[in-house]
C-alpha positions as CSV (number, residue, x, y, z in Angstrom):
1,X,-15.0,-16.8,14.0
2,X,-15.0,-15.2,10.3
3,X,-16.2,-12.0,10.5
4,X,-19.9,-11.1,8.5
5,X,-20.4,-7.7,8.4
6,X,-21.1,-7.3,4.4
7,X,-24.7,-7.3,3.3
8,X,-25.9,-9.4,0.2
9,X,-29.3,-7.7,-0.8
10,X,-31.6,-9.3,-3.3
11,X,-35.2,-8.7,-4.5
12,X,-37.6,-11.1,-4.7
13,X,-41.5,-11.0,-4.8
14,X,-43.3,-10.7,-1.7
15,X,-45.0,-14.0,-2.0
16,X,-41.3,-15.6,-2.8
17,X,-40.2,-13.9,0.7
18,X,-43.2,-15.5,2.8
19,X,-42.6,-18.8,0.9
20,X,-39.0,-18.9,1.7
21,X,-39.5,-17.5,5.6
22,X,-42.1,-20.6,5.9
23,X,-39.7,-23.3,4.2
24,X,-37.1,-22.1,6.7
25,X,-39.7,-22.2,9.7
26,X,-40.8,-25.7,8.4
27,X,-37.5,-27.5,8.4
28,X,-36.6,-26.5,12.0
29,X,-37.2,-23.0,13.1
30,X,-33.7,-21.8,10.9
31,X,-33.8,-18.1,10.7
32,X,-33.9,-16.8,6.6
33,X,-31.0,-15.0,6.9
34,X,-28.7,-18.2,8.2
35,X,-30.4,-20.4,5.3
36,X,-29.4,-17.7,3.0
37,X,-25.4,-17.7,3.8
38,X,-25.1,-21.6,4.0
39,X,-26.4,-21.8,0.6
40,X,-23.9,-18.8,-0.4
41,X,-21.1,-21.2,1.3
42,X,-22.2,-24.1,-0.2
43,X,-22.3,-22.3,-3.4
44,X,-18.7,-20.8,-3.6
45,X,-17.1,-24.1,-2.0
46,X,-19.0,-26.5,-5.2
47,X,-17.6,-23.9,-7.6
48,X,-14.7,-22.7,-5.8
49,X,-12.2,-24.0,-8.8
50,X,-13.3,-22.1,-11.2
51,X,-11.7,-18.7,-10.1
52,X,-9.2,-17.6,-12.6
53,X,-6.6,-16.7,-9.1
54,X,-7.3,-19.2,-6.9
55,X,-3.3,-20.2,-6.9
56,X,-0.9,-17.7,-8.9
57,X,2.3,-19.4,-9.6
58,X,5.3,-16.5,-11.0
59,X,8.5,-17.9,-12.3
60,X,10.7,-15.2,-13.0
61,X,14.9,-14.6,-12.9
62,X,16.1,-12.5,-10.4
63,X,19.6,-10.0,-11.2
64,X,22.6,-12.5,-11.0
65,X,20.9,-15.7,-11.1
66,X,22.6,-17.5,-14.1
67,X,21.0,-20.4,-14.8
68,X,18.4,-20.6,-12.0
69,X,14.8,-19.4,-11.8
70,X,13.1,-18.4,-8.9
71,X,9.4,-19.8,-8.1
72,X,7.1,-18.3,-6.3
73,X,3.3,-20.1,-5.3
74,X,0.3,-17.9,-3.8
75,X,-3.2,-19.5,-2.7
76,X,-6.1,-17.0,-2.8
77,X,-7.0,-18.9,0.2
78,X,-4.4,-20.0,2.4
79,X,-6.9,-22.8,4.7
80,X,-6.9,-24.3,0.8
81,X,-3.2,-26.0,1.8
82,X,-4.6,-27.4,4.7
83,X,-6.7,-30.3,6.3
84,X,-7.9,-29.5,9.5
85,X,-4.7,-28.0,11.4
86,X,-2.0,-30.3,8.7
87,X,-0.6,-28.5,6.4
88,X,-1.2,-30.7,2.7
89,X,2.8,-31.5,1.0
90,X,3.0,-31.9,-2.3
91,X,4.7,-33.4,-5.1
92,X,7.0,-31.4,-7.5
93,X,6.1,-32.1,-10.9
94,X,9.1,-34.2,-13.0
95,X,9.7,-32.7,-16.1
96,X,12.4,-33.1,-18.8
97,X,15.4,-31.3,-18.1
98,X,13.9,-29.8,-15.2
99,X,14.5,-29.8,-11.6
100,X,12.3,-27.9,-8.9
101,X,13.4,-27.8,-5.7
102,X,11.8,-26.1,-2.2
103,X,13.0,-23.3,-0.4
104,X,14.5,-24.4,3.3
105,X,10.9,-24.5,5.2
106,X,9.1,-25.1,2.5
107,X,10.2,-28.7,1.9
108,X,7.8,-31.6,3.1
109,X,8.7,-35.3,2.4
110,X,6.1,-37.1,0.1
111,X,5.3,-40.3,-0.6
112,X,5.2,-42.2,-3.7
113,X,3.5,-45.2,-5.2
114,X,6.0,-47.9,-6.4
115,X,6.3,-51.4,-6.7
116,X,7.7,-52.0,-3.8
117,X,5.0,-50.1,-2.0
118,X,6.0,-46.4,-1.1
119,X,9.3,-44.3,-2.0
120,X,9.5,-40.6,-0.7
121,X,10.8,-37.7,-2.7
122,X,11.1,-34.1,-1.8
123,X,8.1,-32.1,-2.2
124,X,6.9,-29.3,-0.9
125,X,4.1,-27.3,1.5
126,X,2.8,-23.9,1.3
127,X,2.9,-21.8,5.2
128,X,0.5,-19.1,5.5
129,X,-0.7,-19.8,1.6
130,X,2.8,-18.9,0.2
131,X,5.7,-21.4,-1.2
132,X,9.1,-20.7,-2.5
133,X,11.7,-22.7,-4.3
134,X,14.0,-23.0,-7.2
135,X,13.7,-24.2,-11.0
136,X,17.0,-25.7,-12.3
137,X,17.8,-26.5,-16.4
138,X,18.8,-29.9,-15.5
139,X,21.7,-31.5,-17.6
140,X,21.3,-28.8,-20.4
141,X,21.2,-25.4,-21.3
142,X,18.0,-23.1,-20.8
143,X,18.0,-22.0,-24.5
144,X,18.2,-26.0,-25.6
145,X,15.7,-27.0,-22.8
146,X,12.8,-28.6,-24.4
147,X,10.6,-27.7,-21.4
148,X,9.7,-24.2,-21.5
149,X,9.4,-22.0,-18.7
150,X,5.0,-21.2,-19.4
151,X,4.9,-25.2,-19.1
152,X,7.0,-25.7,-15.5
153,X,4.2,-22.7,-14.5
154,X,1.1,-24.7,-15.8
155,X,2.5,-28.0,-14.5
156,X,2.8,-26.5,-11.1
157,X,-0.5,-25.2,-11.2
158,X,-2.6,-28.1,-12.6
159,X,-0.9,-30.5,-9.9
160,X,-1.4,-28.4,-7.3
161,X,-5.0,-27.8,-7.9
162,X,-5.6,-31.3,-8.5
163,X,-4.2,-32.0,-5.2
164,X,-6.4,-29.6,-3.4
165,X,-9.4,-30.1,-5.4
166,X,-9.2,-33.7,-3.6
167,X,-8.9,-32.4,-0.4
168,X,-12.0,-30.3,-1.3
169,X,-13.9,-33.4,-2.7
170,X,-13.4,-35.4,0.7
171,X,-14.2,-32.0,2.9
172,X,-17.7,-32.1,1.0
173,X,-18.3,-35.8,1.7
């Protein structure tokens, strides 16, 4: 059970208060206060998407790494990789001259629409709302690569939310 310990005060007009408190009482005895935080949790989950940090994706190069990059993916909320107790895999986004690859644990088989029906490719899954992998130069060399390094990040972000915001979508329904 999440803990709710932290107070959300607002003012409104007495007659608002007593018009609220009978609303509540007239559609089946709900107390104020529990009307109050499902339209709070209703809120954030309509607009979750809009926070700025909801997934923070850092590419960077570690000392003695030639070549490779290092990815790292953060969820603000870690239940946001799941549905119900599966964890959600993901596709790796296919760019030119790029390869991304999981770290061992984070790899999950994905399938893929083709015209023979499905093909699988790696992909990947976030544990505990944290994924780590690998970005390669593929067949060139990173000062020739016309993929830069900000648009692997925003790739990896935008699919990623995508997927989730799906997820979200159905969870609503």
């Amino acid at each position: 059970m999440t803990e709710k310990s932290t107070v959300i005060q607002i003012r409104v007009s007495k007659k608002r208060k007593q018009e609220f408190d009978d609303i509540c009482k007239t559609l089946g005895n709900k107390q104020p206060s529990v009307q109050v935080r499902e339209l709070i949790d209703k809120f954030v989950l309509d607009h979750y998407g809009c926070l700025d940090d909801r997934l923070v994706v850092h590419i960077y190069r570690p000392e003695g790494y030639d070549g490779a990059w290092r990815v790292s993916m953060v969820l603000r909320d870690p239940a946001e990789s799941r549905w119900g107790s599966s964890a959600i895999p993901f596709r790796l986004p296919q760019l030119a001259k790029r390869r991304i690859s999981s770290d061992i644990g984070f790899e999950a088989l994905v399938s893929v629409p083709s015209e023979k029906g499905f093909d699988y490719e790696q992909g990947g899954v976030f544990i505990d709302g944290k994924w780590f992998g690998h970005l390669y130069p593929n067949g060139c060399l990173e000062e020739d690569n016309p993929t830069a390094i900000e648009e692997v990040r925003s790739n990896l972000h935008r699919s990623i939310t995508e997927l989730f915001d799906k997820f979200a979508g159905a969870r609503k329904s």
